[in-house]
N, C-alpha and C positions, 0 to 999 in steps of 0.2 A: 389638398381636399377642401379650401375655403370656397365660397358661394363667392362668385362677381356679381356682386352687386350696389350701386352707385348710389343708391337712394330717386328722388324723382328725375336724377341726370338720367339712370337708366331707363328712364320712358320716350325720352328726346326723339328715338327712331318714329316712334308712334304717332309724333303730334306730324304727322304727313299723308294728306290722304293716299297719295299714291304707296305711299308705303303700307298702308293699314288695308290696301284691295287687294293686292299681292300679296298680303300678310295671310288674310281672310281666305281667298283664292286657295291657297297653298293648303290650308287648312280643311276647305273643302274639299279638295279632291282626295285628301288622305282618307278624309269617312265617304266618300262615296256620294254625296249630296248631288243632287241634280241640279246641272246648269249652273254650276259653280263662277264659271265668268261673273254671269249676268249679278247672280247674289251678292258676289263680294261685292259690286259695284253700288248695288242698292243698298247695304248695309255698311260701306267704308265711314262715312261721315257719322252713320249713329254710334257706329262702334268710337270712331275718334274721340267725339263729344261725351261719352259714357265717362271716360278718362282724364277728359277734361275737367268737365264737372266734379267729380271723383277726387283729381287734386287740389280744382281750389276749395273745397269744404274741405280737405285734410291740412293743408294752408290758413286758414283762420281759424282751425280748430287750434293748431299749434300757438295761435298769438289770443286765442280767448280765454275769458276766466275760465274756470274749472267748473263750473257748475253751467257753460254753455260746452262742453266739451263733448259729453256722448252724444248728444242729439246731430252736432255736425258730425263726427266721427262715423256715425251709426250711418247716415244718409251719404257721407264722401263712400264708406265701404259697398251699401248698397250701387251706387254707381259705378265700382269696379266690378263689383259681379256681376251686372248686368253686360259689362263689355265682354266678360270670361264668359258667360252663356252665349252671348252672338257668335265666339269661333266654335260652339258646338250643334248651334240650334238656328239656321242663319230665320225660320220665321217667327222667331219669338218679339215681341209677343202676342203670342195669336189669340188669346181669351184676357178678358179682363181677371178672370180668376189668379192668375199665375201673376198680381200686381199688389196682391195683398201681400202682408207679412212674412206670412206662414206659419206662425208663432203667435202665442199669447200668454200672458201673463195675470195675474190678480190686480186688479185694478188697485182696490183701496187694502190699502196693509192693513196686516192684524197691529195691535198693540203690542208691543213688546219686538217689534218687527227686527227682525238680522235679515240683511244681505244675504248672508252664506247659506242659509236654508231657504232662502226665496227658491220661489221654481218658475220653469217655462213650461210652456207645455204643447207639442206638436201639432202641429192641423194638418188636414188634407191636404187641402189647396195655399196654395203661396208661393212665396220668392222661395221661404226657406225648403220647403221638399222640394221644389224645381228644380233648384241648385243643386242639391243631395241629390237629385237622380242623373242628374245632366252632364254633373259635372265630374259626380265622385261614382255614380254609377250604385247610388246606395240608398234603400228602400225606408225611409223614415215613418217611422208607425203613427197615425193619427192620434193623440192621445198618448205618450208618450209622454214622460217628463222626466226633465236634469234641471238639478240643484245649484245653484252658483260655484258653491264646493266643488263640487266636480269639474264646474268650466276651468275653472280657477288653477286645481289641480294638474290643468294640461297646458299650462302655458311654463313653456321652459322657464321663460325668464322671471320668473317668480320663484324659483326653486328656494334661490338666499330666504325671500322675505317665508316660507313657509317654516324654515328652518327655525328663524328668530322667534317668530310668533307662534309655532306648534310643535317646535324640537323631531320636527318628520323632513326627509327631501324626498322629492318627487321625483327626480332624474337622475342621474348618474351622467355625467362626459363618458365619451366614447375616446380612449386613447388613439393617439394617430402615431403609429412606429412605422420609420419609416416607407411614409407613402400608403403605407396602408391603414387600415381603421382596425380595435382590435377591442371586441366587447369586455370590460372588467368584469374580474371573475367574480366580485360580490353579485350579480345579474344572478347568478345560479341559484344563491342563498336564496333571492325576493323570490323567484320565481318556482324554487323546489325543480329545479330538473338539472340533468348530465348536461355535460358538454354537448353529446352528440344529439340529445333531446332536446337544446336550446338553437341549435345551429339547424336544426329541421324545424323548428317551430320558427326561426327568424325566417329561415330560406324561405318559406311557406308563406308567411301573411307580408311580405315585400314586394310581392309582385313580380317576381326574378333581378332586384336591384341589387341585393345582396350576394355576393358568391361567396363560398366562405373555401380560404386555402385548407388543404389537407391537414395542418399539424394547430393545433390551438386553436384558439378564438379570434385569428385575425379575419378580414375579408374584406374586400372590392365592391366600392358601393357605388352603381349606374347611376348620376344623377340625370341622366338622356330620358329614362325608362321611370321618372318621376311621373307619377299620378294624382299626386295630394293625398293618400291614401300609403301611409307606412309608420311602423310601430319605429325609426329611427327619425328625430324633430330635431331641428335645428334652432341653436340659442345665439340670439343675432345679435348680443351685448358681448358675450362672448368668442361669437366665433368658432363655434362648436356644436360638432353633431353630439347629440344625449339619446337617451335612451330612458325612457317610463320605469320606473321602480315597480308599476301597478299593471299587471296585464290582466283588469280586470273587463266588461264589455266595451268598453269607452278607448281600449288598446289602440285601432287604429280609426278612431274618428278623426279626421282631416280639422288644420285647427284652423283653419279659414271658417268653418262652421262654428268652431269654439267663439271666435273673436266676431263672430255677428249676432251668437244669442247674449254675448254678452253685453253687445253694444246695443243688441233692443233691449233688455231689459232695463240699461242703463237709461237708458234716450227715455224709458217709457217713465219711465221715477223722475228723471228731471223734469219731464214734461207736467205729471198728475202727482208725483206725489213732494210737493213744493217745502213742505215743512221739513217732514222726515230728511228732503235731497238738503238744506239748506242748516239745518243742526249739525248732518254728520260731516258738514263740509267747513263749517264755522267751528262745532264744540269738539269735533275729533274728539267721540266717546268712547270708540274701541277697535277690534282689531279691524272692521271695514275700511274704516278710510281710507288706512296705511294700503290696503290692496287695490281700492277700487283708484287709487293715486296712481300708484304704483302700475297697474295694467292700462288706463287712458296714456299713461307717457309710454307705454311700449307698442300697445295697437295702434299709438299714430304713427311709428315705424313700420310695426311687423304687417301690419293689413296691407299695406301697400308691397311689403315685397313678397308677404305669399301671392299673392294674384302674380305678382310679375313670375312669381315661379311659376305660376299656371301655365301663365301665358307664353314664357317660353320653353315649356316641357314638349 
């Protein structure tokens, strides 16, 4: 039940145009799009180059200091998303509005500023509710906001450092007995429900990825019938499907969405806010650092290979 995936070897098909018309093509005819030929034809080379781009900013984000880190991060991921929109939207982009962010944040911090309680806060128009409808098929409220904490919280691979730093875990591993996947029975405790209350409520918000066998809490999980959009995440240091301790609104927010408000908000602090990015990156005061370290060395992994999960779901 491991993920094949190579790192940027697995994009090697893609840097072709002919592969990426065919690719496109194939993708159009499954939604129905008019004149599919012709589009993948006209969109093969922006789609290639999206990717391109994409990995050389992930690529010198990897050999830069850390305090030029989210701003390439932030803009290599933008460039992936944008290739993951072209196989579902082949005329994007059609308005200048869907070029903004989508997102925004507090310019100038308060005094006494934390990370963890900063906020973003939703817009209308932009990259980020584009994506959110386009891609995940999900209604992002204008006005809206989440907290760092919370992005934070939804990244597997930070589960250890939560542990250290706040004596909480966020995920649970999902047991793999033979061949098959089997929810640990502490899930019940976090969540307050039965067996058979838990196995309807997983069956339900998975999109039919999960089947669960008749006798326990084992079950069969489609990775074909992927959508970006399921309450079972996978931790790519590990090797391991988890599972959220918290099913609370935030249960199945797709984390490709997590690892982009994180990286604007980062991008936007290194950009404007130079003192505050440059203390907490030199004086290491408190528990920020340790995470915002800690998530730049795993989104320049995982961003790259949620999209490629996008891309090939």
């Amino acid at each position: 039940m491991t993920v094949d995936y190579k790192g940027w070897k697995s994009y090697a098909s893609f840097f072709s145009a002919e592969h990426c018309q065919l690719y496109l093509k194939n993708h159009y005819i499954k939604r129905n799009i008019e004149n599919p030929e012709q589009k993948s034809y006209e969109n093969c080379y922006a789609f290639l180059y999206y990717l391109e781009h994409g990995q050389i900013y992930y690529l010198q984000a990897e050999n830069s200091p850390l305090i030029l880190k989210p701003i390439l991060l932030f803009y290599g991921l933008v460039h992936l998303i944008k290739a993951c929109i072209l196989t579902v939207d082949p005329a994007y982009p059609e308005t200048t509005s869907v070029l903004a962010h989508g997102v925004s944040t507090r310019k100038r911090k308060k005094q006494n500023y934390q990370f963890f309680q900063d906020e973003v806060k939703f817009q209308k128009n932009g990259l980020f509710p584009f994506m959110s409808e386009k891609m995940f098929h999900m209604k992002q409220l204008e006005g809206d906001k989440i907290t760092m904490e919370e992005l934070l919280e939804l990244i597997p691979e930070l589960d250890d450092l939560f542990m250290i730093h706040e004596s909480k875990s966020t995920f649970t591993p999902i047991n793999n007995q033979h061949g098959q996947l089997a929810v640990p029975e502490k899930v019940l405790d976090h969540y307050h429900m039965t067996e058979e209350r838990l196995k309807d409520f997983l069956s339900t918000k998975s999109g039919n990825q999960i089947e669960f066998l008749s006798e326990g809490l084992a079950f069969q999980y489609d990775k074909r019938k992927f959508s970006g959009i399921s309450p079972i995440k996978y931790n790519l240091e590990c090797s391991a499907y988890v599972l959220p301790l918290k099913k609370e609104n935030l249960f199945l927010f797709p984390e490709l969405m997590v690892h982009y408000l994180l990286l604007y908000n980062l991008s936007m602090i290194a950009r404007y806010e130079t003192e505050w990015w440059s203390e907490i990156t030199k004086m290491m005061p408190n528990r920020d650092y340790p995470f915002i370290k800690t998530f730049l060395e795993i989104t320049l992994k995982k961003g790259p290979f949620l999209v490629y999960e996008y891309l090939m779901s």
